[in-house]
C-alpha positions in Angstrom: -2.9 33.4 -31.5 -2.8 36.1 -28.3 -5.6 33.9 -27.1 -3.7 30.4 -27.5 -0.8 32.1 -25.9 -2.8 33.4 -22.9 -4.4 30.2 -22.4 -1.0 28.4 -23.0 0.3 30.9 -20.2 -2.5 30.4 -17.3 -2.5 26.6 -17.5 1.2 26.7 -17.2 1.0 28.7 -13.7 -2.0 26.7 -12.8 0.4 23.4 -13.2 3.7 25.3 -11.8 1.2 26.2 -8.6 -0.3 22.7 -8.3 3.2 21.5 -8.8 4.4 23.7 -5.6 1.3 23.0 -3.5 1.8 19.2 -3.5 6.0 19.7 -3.3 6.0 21.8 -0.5 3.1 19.8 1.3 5.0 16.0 1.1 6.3 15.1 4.5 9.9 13.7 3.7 12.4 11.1 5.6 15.2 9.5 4.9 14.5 5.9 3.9 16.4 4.3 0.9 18.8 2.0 0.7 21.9 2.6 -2.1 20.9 -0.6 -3.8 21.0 0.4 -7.7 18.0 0.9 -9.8 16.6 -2.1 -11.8 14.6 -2.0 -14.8 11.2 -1.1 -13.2 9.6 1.3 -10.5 8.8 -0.1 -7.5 7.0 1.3 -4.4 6.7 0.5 -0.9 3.4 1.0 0.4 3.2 0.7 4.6 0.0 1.4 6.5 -0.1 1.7 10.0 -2.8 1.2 11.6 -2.1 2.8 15.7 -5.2 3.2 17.8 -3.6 4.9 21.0 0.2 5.6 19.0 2.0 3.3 21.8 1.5 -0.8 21.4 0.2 -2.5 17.9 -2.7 -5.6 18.9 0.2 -8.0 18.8 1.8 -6.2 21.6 4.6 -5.1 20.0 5.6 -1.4 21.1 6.9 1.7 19.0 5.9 2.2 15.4 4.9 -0.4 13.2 3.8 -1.7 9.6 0.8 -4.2 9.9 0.2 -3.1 6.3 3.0 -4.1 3.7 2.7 -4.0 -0.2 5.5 -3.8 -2.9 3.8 -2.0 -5.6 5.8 -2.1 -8.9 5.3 -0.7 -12.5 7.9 -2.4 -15.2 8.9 -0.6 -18.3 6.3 -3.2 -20.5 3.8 -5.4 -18.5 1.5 -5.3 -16.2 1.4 -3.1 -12.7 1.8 -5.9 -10.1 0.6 -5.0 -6.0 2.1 -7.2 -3.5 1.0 -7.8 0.2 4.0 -9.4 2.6 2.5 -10.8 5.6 3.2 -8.4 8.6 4.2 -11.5 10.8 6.9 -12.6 8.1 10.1 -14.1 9.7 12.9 -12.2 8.8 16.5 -12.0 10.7 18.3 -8.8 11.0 21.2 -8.2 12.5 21.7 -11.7 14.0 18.4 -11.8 15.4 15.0 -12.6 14.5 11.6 -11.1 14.3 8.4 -10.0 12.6 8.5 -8.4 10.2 5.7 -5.6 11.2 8.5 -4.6 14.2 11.9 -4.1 12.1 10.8 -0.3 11.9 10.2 0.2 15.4 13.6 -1.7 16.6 15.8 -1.3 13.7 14.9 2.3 12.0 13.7 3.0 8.2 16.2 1.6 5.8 16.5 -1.4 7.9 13.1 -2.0 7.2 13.5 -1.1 3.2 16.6 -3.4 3.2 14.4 -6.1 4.3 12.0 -5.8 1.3 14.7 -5.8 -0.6 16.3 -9.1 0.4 12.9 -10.8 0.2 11.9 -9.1 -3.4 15.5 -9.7 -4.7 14.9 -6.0 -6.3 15.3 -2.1 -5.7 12.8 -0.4 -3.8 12.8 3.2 -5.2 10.2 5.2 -3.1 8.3 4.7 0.1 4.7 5.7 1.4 3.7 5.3 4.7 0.3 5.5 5.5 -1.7 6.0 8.1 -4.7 4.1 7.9 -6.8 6.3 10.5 -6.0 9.0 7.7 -7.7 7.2 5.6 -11.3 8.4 6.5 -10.9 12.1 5.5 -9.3 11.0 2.3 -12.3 8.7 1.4 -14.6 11.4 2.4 -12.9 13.7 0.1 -13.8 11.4 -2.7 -17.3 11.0 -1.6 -16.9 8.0 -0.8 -15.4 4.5 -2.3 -17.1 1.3 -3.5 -16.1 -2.0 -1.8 -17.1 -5.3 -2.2 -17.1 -8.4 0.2 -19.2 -11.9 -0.2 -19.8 -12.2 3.2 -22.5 -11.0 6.4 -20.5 -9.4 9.0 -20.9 -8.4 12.5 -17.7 -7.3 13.9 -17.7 -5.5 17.3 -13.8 -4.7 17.4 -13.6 -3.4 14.1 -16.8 -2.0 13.9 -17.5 -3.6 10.7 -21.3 -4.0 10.0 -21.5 -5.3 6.5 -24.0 -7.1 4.0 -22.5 -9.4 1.4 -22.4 -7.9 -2.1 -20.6 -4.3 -3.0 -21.6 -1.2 -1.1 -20.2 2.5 -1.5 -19.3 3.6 1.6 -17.6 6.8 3.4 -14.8 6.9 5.3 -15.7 5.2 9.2 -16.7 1.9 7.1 -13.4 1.8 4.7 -11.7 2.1 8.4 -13.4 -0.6 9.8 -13.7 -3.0 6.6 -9.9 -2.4 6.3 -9.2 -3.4 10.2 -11.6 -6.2 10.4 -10.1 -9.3 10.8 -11.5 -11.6 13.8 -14.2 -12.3 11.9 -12.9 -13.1 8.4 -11.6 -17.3 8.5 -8.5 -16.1 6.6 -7.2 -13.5 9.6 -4.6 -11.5 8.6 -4.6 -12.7 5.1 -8.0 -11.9 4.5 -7.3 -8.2 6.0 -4.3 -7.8 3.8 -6.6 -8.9 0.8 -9.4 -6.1 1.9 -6.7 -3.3 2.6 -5.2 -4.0 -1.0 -8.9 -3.6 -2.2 -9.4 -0.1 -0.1 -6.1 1.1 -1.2 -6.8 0.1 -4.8 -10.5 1.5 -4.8 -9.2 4.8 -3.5 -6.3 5.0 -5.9 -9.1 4.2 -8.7 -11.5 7.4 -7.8 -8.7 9.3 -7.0 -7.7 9.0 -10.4 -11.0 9.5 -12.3 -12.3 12.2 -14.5 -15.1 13.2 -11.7 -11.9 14.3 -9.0 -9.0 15.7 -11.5 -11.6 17.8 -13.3 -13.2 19.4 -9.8 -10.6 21.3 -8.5 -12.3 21.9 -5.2 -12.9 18.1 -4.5 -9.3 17.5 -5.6 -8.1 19.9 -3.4 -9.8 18.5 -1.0 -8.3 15.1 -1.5 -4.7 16.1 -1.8 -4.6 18.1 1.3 -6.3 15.1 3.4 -3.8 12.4 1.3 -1.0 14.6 2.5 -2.1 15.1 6.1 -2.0 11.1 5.9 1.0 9.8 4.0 5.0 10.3 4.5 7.7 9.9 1.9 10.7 8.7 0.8 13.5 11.3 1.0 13.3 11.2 -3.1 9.6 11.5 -3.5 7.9 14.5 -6.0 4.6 15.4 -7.5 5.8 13.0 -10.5 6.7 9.9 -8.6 3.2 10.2 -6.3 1.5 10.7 -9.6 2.9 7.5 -11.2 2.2 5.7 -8.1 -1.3 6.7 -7.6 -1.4 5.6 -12.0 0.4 2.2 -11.2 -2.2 1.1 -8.3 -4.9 1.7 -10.3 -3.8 -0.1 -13.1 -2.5 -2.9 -10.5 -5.8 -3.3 -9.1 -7.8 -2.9 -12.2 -8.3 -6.7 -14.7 -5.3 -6.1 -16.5 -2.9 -5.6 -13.2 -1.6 -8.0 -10.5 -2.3 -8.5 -7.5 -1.9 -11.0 -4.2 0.7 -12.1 -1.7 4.3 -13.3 -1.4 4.5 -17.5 -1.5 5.3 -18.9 2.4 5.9 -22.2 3.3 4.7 -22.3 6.9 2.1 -19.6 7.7 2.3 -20.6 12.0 6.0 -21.1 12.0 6.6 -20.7 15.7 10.0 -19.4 17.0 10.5 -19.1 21.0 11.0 -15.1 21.6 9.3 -14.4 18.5 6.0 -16.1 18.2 3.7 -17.9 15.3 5.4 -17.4 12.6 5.2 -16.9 8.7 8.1 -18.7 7.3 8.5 -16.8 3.8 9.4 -19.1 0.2 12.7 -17.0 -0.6 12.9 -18.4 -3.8 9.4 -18.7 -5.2 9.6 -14.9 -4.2 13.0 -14.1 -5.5 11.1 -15.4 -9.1 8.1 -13.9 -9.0 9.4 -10.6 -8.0 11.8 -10.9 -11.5 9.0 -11.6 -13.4 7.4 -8.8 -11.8 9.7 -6.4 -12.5 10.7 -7.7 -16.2 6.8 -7.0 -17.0 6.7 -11.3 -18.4 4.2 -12.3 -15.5 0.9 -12.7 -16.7 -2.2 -11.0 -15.1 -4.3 -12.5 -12.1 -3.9 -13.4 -8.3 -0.8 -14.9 -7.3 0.6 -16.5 -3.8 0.4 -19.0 -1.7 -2.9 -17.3 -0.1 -4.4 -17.5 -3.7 -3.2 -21.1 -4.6 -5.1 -21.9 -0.8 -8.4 -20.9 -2.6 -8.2 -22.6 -5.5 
């Protein structure tokens, strides 16, 4: 019984300690809205993706979100992981632009409200990433596997690829994540691949071969914290249950794909091409969504394109 009690004791302080580490280590800002709760969880997921921290490839200055997903976990259902175009059409404050620039001109919750209009639903924490982070973290992990069907030769990303799946370390999850010149879907196809990284990385992350190696997991969480910022809300439990809900998003039972648009080269003088954004095929599927009643699969306009 002494034993049970001792061994009942250290694991205790080990959690309370891994509990502190990871508390004291999330870099906080203010970013939600006071839109009430719904039913289910959901996440925002940004990744930005800044080469020399001063103009994005579409020229657009300050900080910005080329990489937006709505990740959400409803009480009963499937996890569901979301990509929104970064050059969706949105209007705030009278005016209109991309979506990729409302954090740069407008500030956080600005940006947060926007989800919001176009989800029809709460958005309860926020993590920003940044996606040159995301070589240490994959190196942490040893590694990732990623698959593409394709040959590539990409100069500007520095994507050198052979069709089939591959595990690679973190330089090539960089550059298969940022390639998109040579992939006939653009942007689409680079939010499909990012999902795919983010997913993959979320999947070993959560394995038996890291939470059991506590030098490889430490490892991980200090380069996953060195990377990614937080809602002002965010704890150890919420990052845990996010890091749960993208793995079971992006496993066969989850949900994943993109928001439905109408026009994907919508042009608007001042603003540029365009994606003009279905508000109330969205407004459905995010209720669905969130209600746990969609079934599992690929959803979107991008996916319906493939069929």
């Amino acid at each position: 019984m002494a034993v049970l009690a001792t061994l009942l004791a250290a694991a205790l302080i080990a959690g309370l300690s891994a509990w502190h580490w990871v508390d004291s280590g999330l870099r906080r800002a203010d970013w939600l809205t006071a839109r009430p709760s719904g039913p289910a969880t959901s996440w925002l997921i940004l990744g930005s993706d800044e080469r020399d921290g001063t103009t994005g490839q579409d020229g657009t200055t300050g900080e910005r979100t080329d990489t937006i997903l709505v990740l959400t976990k409803p009480k009963n259902g499937p996890s569901s992981l979301i990509s929104i175009p970064r050059d969706s059409l949105v209007e705030v404050d009278g005016a209109l632009s991309k979506i990729n620039a409302v954090l740069g001109l407008y500030g956080r919750k600005s940006l947060v409200a926007k989800i919001e209009d176009i989800t029809g639903q709460k958005i309860d924490h926020v993590a920003k990433i940044n996606f040159g982070g995301l070589t240490t973290i994959v190196d942490a992990l040893g590694g990732v596997e990623l698959c593409y069907d394709q040959d590539v030769d990409d100069e500007k990303s520095e994507m050198h690829w052979k069709a089939g799946c591959h595990v690679v370390d973190g330089k090539q999850a960089l550059a298969f994540s940022r390639m998109r010149y040579s992939d006939p879907q653009g942007d689409f196809g680079r939010a499909q691949r990012q999902r795919q990284v983010i997913g993959a990385i979320a999947k070993k992350a959560a394995s038996s071969s890291t939470l059991l190696n506590i030098p490889k997991l430490t490892r991980v969480g200090d380069a996953a914290m060195a990377a990614i910022s937080v809602d002002e809300r965010a704890t150890p439990a919420t990052m845990a249950r996010m890091l749960l809900a993208f793995r079971d998003a992006s496993g066969a039972g989850g949900i994943t794909g993109t928001v439905y648009w109408t026009d994907p080269g919508y042009y608007v003088d001042g603003v540029g091409s365009s994606v003009l954004l279905d508000d109330a095929r969205n407004t459905e599927l995010f209720k669905q969504l969130v209600d746990g009643t969609h079934k599992a699969g690929v959803v979107g306009t991008q996916s319906e394109q493939q069929v």
